[in-house]
N, C-alpha and C positions, 0 to 999 in steps of 0.2 A: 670276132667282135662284130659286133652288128653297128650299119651306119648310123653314127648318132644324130643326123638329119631326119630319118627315116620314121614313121609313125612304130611308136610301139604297140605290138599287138599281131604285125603283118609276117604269120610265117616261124614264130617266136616260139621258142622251147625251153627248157630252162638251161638244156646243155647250150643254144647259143644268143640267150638274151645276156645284155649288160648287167653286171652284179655291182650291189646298193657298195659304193665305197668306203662306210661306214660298218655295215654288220654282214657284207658279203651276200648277203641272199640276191638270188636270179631277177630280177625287176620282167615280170609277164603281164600284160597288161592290168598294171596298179594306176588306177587315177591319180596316186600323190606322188606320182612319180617326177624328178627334178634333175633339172640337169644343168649341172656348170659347165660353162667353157671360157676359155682363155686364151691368146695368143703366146705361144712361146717358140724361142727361138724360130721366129718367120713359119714360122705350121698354128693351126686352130689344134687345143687340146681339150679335153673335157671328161670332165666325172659324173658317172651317175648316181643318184641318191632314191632309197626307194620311200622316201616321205620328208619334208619339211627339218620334221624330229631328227630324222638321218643326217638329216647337212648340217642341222645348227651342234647337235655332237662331234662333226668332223672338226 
């Protein structure tokens, strides 16, 4: 998993980019790419979405 701090784009392949939580595809440098995060249980968590569309179907 790649840090989800880290700019996408940097290094990124599809075998180790973040996959869209929604429709699974590799997220490589997409402009509409989105990212939630949350606190749980005392850790930062986070999903990534590879478009807007992606998240509001999640």
């Amino acid at each position: 998993m790649v840090d989800p701090t880290s700019d996408l784009g940097e290094d990124l392949t599809a075998e180790n980019a973040p996959a869209c939580a929604t429709c699974g595809d590799p997220i490589v440098q997409d402009p509409e790419h989105v990212v939630e995060t949350w606190v749980e249980d005392e850790s930062v968590a986070s999903r990534h979405f590879c478009s807007q569309d992606c998240r509001d179907e999640f």
